[in-house]
C-alpha positions in Angstrom: 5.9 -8.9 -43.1 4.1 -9.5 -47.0 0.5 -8.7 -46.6 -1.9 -11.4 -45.7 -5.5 -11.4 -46.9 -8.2 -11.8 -44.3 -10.1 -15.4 -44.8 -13.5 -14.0 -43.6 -13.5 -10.9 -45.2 -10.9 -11.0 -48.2 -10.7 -7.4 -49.5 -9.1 -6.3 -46.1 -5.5 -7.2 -44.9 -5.4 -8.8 -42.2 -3.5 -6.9 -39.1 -4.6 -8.9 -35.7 -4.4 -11.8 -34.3 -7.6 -13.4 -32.5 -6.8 -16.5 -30.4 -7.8 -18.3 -26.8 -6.7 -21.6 -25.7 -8.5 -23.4 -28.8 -8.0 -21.3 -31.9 -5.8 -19.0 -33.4 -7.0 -16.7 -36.5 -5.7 -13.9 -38.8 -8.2 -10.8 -38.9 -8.8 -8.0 -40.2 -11.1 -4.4 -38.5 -14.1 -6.1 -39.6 -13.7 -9.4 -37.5 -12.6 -7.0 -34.6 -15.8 -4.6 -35.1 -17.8 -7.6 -35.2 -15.8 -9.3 -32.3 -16.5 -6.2 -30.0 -20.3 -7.2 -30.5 -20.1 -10.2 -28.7 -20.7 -11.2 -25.0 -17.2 -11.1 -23.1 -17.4 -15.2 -22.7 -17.4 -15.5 -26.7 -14.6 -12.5 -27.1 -11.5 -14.2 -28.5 -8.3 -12.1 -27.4 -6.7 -10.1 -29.9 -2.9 -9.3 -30.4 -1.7 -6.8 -32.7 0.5 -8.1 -35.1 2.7 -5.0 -36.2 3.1 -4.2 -32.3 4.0 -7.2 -31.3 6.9 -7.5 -33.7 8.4 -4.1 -32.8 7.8 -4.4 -28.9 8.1 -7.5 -27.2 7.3 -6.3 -24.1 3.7 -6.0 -25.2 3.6 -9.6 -27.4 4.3 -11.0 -23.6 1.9 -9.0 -21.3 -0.8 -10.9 -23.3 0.1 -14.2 -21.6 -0.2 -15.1 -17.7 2.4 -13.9 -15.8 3.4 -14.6 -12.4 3.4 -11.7 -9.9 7.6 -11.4 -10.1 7.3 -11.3 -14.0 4.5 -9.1 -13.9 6.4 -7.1 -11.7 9.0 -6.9 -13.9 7.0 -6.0 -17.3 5.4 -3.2 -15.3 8.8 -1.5 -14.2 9.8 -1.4 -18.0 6.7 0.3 -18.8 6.0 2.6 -15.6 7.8 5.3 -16.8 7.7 6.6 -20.8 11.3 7.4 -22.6 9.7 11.0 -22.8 9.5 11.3 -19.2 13.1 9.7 -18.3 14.7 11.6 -21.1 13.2 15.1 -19.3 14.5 13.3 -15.9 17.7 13.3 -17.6 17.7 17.3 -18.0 16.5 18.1 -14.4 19.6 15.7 -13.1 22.1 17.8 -15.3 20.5 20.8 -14.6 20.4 20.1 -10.6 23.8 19.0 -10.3 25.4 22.1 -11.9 23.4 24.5 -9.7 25.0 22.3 -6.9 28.2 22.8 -8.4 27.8 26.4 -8.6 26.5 26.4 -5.1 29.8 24.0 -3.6 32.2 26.8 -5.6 30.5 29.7 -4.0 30.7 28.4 -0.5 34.1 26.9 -1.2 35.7 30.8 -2.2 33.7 32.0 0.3 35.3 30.0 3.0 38.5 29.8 1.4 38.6 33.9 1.5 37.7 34.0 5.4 40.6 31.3 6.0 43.1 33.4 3.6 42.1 36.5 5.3 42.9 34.4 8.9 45.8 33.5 8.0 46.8 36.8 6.8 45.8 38.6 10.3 47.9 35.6 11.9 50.8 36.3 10.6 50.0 40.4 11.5 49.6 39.1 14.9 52.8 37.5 15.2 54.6 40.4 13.8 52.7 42.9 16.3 53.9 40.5 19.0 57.4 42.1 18.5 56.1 45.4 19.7 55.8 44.0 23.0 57.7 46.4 25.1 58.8 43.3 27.5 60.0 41.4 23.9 61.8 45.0 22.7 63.5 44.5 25.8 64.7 40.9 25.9 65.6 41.8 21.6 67.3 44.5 22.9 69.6 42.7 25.5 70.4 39.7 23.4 71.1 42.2 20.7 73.8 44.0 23.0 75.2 40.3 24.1 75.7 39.7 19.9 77.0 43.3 19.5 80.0 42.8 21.2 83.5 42.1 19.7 84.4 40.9 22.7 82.1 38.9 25.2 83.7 38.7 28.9 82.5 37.2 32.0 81.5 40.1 33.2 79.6 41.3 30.8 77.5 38.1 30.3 76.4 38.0 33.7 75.7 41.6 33.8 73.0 40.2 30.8 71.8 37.6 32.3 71.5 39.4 35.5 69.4 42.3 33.5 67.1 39.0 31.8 66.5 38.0 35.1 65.4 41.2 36.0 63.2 41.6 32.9 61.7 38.1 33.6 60.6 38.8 37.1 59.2 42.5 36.1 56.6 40.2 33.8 56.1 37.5 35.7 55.4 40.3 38.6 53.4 42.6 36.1 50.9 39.9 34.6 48.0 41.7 33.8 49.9 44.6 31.9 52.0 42.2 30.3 48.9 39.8 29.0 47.1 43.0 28.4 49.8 44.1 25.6 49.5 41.2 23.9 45.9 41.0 23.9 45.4 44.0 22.6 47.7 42.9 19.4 45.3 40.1 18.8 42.8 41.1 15.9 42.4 38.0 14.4 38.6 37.3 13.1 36.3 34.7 13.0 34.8 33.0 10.4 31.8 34.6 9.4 29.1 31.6 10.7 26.1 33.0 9.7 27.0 33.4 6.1 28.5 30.4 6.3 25.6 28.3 7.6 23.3 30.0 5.1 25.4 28.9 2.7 25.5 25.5 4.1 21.4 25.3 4.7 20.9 26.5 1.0 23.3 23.4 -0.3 21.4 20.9 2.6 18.1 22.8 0.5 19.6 21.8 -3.1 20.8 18.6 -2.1 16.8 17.7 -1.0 15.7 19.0 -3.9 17.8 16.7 -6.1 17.1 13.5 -3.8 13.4 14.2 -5.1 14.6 14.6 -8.6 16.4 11.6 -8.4 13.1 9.9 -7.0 11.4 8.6 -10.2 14.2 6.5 -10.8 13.7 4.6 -7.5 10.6 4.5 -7.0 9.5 1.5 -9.0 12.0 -0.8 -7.2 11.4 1.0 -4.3 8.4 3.1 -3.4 6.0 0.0 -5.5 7.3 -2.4 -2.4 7.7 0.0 0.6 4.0 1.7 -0.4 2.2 -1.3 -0.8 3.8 -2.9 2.8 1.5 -3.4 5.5 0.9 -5.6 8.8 -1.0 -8.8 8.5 -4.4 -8.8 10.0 -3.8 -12.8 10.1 -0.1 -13.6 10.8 0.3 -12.2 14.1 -0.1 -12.9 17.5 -4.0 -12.0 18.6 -2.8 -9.2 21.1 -1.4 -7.0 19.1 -3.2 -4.5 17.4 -2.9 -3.5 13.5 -4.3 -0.2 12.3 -4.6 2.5 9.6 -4.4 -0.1 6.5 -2.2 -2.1 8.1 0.5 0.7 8.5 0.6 0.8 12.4 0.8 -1.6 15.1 0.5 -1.7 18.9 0.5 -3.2 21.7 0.6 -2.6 25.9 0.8 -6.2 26.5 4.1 -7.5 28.5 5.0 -10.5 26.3 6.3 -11.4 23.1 4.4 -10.7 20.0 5.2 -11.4 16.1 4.0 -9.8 13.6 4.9 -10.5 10.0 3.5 -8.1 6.7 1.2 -9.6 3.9 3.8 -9.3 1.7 6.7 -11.7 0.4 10.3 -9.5 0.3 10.9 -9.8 -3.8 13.2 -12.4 -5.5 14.5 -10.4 -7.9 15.6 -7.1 -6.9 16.8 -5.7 -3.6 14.4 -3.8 -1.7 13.6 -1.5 1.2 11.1 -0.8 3.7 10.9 1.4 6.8 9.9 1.2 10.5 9.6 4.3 12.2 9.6 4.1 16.2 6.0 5.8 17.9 6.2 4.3 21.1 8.9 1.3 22.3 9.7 -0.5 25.1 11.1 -3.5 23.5 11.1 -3.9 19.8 12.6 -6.2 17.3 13.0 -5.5 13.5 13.8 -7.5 10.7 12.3 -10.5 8.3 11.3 -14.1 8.9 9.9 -17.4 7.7 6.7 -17.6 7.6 6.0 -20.9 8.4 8.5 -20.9 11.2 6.6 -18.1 12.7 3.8 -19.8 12.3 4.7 -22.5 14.4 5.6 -20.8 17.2 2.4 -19.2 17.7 3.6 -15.8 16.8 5.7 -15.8 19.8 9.1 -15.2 21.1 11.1 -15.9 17.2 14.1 -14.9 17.6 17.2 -16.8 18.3 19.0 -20.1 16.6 15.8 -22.0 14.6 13.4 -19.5 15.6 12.9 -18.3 11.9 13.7 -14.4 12.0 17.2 -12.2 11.2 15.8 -9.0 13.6 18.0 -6.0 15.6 16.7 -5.4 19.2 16.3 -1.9 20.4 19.3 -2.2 22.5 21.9 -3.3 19.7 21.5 -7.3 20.4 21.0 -9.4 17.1 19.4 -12.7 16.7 19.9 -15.3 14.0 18.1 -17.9 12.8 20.9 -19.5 11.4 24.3 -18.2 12.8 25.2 -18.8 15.9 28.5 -16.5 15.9 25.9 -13.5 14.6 23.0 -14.9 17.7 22.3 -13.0 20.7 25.4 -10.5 20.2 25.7 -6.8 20.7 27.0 -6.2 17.3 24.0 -3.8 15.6 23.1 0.0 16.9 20.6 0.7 19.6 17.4 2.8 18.7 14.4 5.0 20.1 11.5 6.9 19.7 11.4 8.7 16.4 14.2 7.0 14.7 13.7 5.4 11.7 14.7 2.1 10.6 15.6 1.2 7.0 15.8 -2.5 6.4 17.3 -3.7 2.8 16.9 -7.2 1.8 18.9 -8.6 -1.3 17.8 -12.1 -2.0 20.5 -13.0 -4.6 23.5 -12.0 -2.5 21.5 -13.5 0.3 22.3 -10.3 2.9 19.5 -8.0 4.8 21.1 -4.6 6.0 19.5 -2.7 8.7 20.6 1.3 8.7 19.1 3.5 11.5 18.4 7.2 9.2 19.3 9.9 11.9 23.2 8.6 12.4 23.5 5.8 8.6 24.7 3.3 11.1 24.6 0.0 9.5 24.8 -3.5 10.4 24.8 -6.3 7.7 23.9 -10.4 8.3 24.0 -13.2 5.9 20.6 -14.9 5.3 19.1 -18.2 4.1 16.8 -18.0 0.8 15.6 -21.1 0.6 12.2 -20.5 2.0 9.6 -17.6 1.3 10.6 -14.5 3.8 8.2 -11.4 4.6 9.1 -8.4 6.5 8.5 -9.1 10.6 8.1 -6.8 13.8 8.7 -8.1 17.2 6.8 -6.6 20.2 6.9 -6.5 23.9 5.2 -4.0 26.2 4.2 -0.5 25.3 5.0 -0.3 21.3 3.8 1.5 18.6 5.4 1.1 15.0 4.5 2.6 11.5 5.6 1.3 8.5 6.6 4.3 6.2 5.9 4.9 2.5 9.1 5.8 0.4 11.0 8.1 0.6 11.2 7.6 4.3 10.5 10.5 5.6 
């Protein structure tokens, strides 16, 4: 950029903009020192002109934004290149010491099923020292000894086989107790291998948090800011603790949707986790459609919600081969429900944490939806910050 004089003051080069809806003005760090003695209503808005040419992230935060492109210019500045870069290291530096860790445990194990195998095949050789097998060896042996095999002789053996044969069937417990006492096969040492297995579980937890930061602003920005609506709910049931918890003991139907909208442009997650239930119904819906049916019964065919009951059924608002069928998971008390919502590919996923079971259904974008809970009875419901936990 050539070097542009300041008009007001033209010894000084002029490095900012200053601007509102009606003018537009080079300046230099005199207009701006005199600028920052004026009352905030006269204060025209200054842009930097060298940082706007090099980062145009920062030319468009200075213009109004709507919340989804606002939402968007703070996920490209919420986390510095420093901090990523060092993000990188801890991911290379966790993943070898899991590495290291699967290697151990696999020699480990792979040593105690060698050295099984080995005392298996011991076993099956010591099996031969049976004095009833020696025996039977022994007779058969004779029988494929002979140069010449008569009648007589063959029936002399199988006369002496059948003799044998009844002597063990007879003597049982001396028989089973020679060939138990040839059994010294091990067992696989458990305790070293589940501390070898809890350290990994303990790794593997440690990365999921190292892995964290680069979630989180899709993630964690949505899910933490969640909560149930004060307004768009039925009047019964009760919403508490910032709006992260609702309840109710009444024995009807009661909606409840959250304050805010499920994003356009990204796919997100929330959580419910499951206090109390009696009958519960999780998933998203129209707010408008809810609306008009008094925050009552919404689920079923034009009832405005996509929700999972407690017992596996599934409602649609839209599909009537995916309404009122037992084709989700059931749940309880204490499990936690993930629900994913992807606008663009027009699909919300519920997965219950303790077992990742999964069911999938096909939604309708063309209205606004927020998340919704459905209560009947003795409830209780918390919505849970990310990670869900």
């Amino acid at each position: 950029m050539n070097p542009i004089s300041c008009k007001n003051h033209p010894g000084n080069l002029a490095i900012f903009l200053l601007w509102n809806s009606s003018i537009v003005q080079f300046a230099c760090n005199e207009c701006d020192d005199n600028q920052s003695k004026l009352s905030s209503e006269k204060k025209l808005k200054k842009l930097t002109i060298k940082k706007a040419l090099q980062e145009p992230d920062y030319f468009i935060k200075q213009f109004n934004l709507d919340e989804t492109s606002q939402r968007i210019m703070n996920n490209l500045q919420s986390k510095p290149d420093s901090v990523l870069k060092e993000l990188i290291e801890n991911l290379e530096k966790s993943i070898k010491d899991i590495q290291i860790m699967l290697e151990q445990a696999i020699i480990q194990f792979k040593g105690q099923i060698l050295h099984i195998i080995k005392c298996r095949d011991q076993f099956r050789t010591n099996l031969g020292k049976i004095s009833y097998y020696t025996q039977f060896t022994q007779l058969i042996n004779n029988l494929n000894n002979q140069k010449v095999v008569s009648h007589d002789f063959v029936n002399e053996i199988e006369n002496n086989i059948q003799i044998l044969f009844f002597k063990m069937q007879k003597n049982t417990a001396i028989f089973n107790q020679e060939v138990q006492k040839q059994y010294v096969i091990p067992k696989l040492d458990k305790k070293e291998g589940n501390f070898q297995i809890q350290q990994l579980q303990q790794r593997l937890m440690q990365f999921r948090k190292d892995i964290h930061p680069i979630f989180e602003n899709n993630l964690s920005r949505f899910s933490n800011s969640l909560k149930f609506s004060q307004n768009q709910k039925h009047q019964n049931c009760k919403v508490s603790q910032n709006g992260k918890l609702i309840e109710t003991e009444l024995n009807v139907w009661q909606c409840c949707l959250c304050d805010q909208m499920i994003p356009t442009d990204c796919s997100t997650q929330f959580a419910f986790k499951i206090i109390e239930l009696k009958y519960v119904m999780i998933g998203i819906g129209f707010r408008d459609t809810v609306q008009s049916k008094y925050y009552g019964n919404c689920s079923g065919l034009g009832a405005g919600t996509y929700c999972i009951y407690n017992s596996g059924l599934c409602y649609s608002n839209d599909q009537s081969d995916m309404d009122n069928k037992y084709i989700g998971f059931g749940f309880s008390v204490n499990d936690i429900i993930i629900v994913e919502v992807n606008i663009q590919k027009k699909i919300v996923k519920w997965t219950k944490q303790s077992t990742n079971q999964s069911f999938s259904m096909n939604i309708d974008i063309q209205k606004e939806l927020y998340p919704c809970i459905q209560l009947n009875d003795r409830c209780k419901i918390e919505i849970l910050d990310y990670p869900f936990e």
